[in-house]
C-alpha positions as CSV (number, residue, x, y, z in Angstrom):
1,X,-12.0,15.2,4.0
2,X,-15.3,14.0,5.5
3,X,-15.2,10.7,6.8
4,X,-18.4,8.7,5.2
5,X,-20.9,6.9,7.9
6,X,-23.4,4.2,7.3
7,X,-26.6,3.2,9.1
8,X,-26.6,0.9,11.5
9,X,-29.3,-0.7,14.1
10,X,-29.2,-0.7,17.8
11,X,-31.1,-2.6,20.1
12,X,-34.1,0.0,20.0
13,X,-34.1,0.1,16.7
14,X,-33.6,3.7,16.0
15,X,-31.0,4.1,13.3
16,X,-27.8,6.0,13.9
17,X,-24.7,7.1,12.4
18,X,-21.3,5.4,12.7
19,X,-17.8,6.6,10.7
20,X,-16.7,4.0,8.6
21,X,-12.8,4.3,8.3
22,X,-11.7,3.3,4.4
23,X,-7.9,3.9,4.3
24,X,-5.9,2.7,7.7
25,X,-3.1,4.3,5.6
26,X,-1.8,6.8,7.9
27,X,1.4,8.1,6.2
28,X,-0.2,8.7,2.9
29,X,-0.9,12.1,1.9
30,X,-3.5,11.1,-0.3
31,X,-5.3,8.3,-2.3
32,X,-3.0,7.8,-5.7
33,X,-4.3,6.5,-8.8
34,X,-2.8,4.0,-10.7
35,X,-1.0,6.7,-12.7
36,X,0.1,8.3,-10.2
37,X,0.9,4.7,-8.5
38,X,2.9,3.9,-11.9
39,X,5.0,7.0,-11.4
40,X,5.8,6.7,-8.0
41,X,7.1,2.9,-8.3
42,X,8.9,4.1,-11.6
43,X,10.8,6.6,-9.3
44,X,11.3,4.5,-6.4
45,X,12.7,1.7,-8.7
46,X,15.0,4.2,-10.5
47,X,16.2,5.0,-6.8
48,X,16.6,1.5,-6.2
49,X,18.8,0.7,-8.8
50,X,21.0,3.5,-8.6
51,X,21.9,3.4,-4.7
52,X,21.2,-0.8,-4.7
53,X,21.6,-2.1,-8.1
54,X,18.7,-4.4,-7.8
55,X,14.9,-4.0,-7.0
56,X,12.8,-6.1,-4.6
57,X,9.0,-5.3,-4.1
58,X,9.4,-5.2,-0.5
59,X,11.7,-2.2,-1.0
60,X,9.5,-0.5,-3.0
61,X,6.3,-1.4,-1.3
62,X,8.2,0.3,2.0
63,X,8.8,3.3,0.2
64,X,5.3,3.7,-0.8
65,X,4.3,3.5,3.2
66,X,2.5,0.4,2.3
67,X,4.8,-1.6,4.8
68,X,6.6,-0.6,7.9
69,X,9.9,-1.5,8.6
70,X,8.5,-3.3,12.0
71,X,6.3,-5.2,10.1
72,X,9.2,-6.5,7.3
73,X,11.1,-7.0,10.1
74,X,8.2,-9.3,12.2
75,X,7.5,-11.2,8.7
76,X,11.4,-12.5,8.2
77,X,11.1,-13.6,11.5
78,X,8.0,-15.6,11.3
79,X,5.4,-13.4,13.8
80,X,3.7,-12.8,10.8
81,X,2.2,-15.3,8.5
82,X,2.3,-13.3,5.3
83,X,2.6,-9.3,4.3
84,X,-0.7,-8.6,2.6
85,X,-2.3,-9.2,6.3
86,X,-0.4,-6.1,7.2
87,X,-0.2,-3.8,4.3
88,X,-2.0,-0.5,4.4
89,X,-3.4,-1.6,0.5
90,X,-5.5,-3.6,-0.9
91,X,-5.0,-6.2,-3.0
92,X,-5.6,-5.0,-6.5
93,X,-3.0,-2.4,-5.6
94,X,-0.4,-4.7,-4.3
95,X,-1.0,-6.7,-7.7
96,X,-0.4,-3.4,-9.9
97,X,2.7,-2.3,-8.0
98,X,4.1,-5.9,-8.6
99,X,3.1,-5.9,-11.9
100,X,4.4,-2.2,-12.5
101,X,8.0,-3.0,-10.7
102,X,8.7,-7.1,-12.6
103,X,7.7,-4.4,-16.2
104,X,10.1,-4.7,-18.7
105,X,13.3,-2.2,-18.8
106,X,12.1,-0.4,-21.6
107,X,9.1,0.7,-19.7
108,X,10.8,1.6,-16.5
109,X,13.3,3.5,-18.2
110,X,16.3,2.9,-15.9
């Protein structure tokens, strides 16, 4: 995948290219839609419930790659102020994956 680059000014005014980076997500294979998003928290809570018997978002939001387990661990001990500073999503995605996991049962299908 090509990286996309923007103009930008130096000091001589001559324009030249720079990459923009857009997903800092390193461990993800590839950009999901919320479909795709929607299936993958279905299965991850289905997991959960299973080996766990309860779902938490955090749990699910590690599974997806969009937390580490250094950085859960560094938030419950107060070297990080909150977790959407550190998760490799935005925040309309963190929104739909909490939204997708507190669903009713009938749509999760456990």
């Amino acid at each position: 995948m090509q990286t996309p680059t923007k103009k930008t000014k130096n000091n001589s005014g001559r324009g030249f290219a720079t990459p923009t980076i857009i997903n800092m997500n390193v461990n993800c294979d590839k950009i999901m839609n919320r479909n795709e998003i929607q299936n993958k928290v279905k299965q991850i809570c289905n997991k959960l419930i299973y080996k766990q018997g309860y779902i938490s978002s955090i749990h699910v939001l590690n599974q997806l790659s969009y937390l580490s387990d250094d950085n859960i661990k560094d938030w419950r001990f107060g070297k990080i102020p909150y977790l959407e500073k550190v998760c490799n999503a935005n925040l309309a995605t963190l929104s739909f994956v909490n939204k997708t996991v507190s669903a009713p049962k009938s749509v999760l299908k456990y």
